[in-house]
C-alpha positions in Angstrom: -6.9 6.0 -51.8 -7.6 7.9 -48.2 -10.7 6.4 -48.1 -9.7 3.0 -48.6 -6.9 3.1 -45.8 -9.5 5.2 -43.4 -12.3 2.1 -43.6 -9.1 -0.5 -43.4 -7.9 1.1 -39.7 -12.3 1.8 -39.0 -12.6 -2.0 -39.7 -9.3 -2.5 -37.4 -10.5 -0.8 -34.6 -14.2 -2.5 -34.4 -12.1 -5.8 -34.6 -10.4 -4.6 -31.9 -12.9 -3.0 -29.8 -15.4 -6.5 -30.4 -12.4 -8.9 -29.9 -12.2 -8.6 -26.5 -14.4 -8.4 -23.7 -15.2 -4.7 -22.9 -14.1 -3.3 -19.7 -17.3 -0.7 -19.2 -19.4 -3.6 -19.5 -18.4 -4.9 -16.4 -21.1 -4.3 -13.7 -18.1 -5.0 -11.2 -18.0 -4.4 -7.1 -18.9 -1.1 -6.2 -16.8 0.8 -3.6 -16.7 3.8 -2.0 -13.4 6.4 -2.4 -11.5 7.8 0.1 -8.3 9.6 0.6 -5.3 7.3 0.1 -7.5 4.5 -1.7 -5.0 1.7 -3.1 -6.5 -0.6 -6.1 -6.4 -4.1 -5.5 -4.3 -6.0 -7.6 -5.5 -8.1 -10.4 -8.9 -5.1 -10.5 -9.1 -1.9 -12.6 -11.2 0.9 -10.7 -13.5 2.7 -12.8 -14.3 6.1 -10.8 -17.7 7.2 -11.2 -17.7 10.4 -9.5 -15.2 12.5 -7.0 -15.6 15.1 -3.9 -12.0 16.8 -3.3 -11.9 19.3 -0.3 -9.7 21.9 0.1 -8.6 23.7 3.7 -7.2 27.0 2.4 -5.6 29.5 4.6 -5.9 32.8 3.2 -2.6 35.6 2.1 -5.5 38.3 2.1 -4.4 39.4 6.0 -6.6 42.9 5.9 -9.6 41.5 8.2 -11.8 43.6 6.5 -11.0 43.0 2.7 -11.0 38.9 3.6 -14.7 38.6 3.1 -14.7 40.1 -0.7 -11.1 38.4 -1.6 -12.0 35.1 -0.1 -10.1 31.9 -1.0 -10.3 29.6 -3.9 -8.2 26.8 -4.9 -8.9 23.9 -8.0 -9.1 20.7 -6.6 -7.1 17.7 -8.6 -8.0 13.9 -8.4 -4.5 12.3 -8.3 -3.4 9.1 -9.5 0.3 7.7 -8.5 1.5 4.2 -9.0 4.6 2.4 -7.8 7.6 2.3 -10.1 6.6 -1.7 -10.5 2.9 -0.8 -11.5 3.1 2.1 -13.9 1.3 2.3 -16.8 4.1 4.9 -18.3 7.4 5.6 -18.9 9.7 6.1 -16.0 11.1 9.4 -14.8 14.4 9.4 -13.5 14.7 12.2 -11.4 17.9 12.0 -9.4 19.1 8.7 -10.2 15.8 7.3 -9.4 12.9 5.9 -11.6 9.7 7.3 -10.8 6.4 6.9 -12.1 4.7 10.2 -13.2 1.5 11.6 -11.5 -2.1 12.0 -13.5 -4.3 14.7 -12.4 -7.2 15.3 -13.3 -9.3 18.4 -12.7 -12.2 17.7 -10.3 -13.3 21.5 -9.8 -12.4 25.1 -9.1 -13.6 25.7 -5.3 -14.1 29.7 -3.7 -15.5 30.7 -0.4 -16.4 34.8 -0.3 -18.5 36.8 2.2 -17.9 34.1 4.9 -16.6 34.3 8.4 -13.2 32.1 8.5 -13.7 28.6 10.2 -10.6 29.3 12.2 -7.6 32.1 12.6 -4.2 30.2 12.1 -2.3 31.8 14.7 1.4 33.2 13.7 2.9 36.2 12.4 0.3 37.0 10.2 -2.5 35.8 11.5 -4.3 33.8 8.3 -8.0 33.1 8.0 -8.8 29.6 7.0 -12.0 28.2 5.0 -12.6 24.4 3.5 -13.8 24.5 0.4 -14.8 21.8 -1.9 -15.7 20.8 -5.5 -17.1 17.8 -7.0 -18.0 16.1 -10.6 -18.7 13.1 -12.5 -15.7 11.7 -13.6 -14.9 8.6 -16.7 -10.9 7.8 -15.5 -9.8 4.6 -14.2 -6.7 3.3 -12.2 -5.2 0.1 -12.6 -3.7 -2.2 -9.8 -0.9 -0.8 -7.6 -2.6 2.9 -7.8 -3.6 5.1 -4.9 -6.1 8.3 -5.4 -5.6 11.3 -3.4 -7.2 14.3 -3.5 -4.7 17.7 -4.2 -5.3 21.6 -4.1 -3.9 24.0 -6.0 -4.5 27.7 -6.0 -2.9 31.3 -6.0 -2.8 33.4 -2.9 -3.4 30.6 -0.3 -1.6 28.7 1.9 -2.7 25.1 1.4 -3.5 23.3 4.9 -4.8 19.8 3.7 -6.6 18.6 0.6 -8.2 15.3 0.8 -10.7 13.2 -1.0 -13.9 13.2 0.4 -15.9 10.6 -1.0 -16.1 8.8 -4.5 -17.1 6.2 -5.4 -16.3 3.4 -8.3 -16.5 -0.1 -9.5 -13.8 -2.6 -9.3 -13.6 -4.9 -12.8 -11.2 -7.6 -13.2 -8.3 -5.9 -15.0 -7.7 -6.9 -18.8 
């Protein structure tokens, strides 16, 4: 009897999957990721591959133990839609709806052994490096969403993260 309900929801899903026109088969417009990037409406990006930077200043103050500490942070792509665009069920956090964020790992970037791009100046004195990592990604976003680029680490004092580049194809949504 297992078997017989397992190749009844296998034949369901290749109905589904061959009913409708598939989204990945979409060549689609290509375009190029940045920091902030909104998605069009009526379009689904499909994000190829992501660069998220990270400028870290470092909690390591001893000027000579900075060089073997370093920093390192993971850097996050983050998708966040408007309240009238998301995908999910809203939050309410303090009386208002809001949609929740998805993050998804890009990469773990460190700096070690190298001189500090700048001193922050201020009671302590912090050294701060950019660091950046970078994959091949499969997500998408779907109309309304922006992409930003987020840090994350232990230890640091997070100055900016931003997305670097990317880059994607726009398909018309489903």
């Amino acid at each position: 009897m297992g078997r017989a309900i397992l190749a009844v929801f296998m034949a369901s899903l290749v109905t589904t999957a061959c009913g409708s026109p598939s989204v990945a088969a979409q060549v689609g417009e290509r375009v190029l990721i940045r920091n902030g990037f909104v998605v069009p409406a009526g379009k689904l990006l499909l994000v190829d591959d992501m660069s998220v930077d990270c400028v870290i200043a470092s909690e390591i103050l001893d000027e000579q133990e900075f060089p073997k500490v370093g920093v390192e942070a993971t850097a996050y792509l983050q998708i966040v839609y408007p309240p009238d665009a998301c995908p999910d069920e809203l939050e309410d956090l303090g009386g208002g709806g809001e949609c929740p964020t998805q993050d998804y790992v890009v990469g773990t970037g460190a700096a070690r052994g190298l001189t500090p791009l700048f001193i922050q100046p201020g009671p302590p004195d912090r050294r701060v490096l950019r660091v950046g990592a970078g994959r091949e990604m499969n997500v998408f976003a779907g109309a309304g969403a922006t992409l930003r680029g987020v840090c994350h680490g232990i230890l640091v004092n997070m100055i900016n993260s931003l997305i670097t580049a990317g880059s994607g194809r726009l398909v018309d949504a489903p």
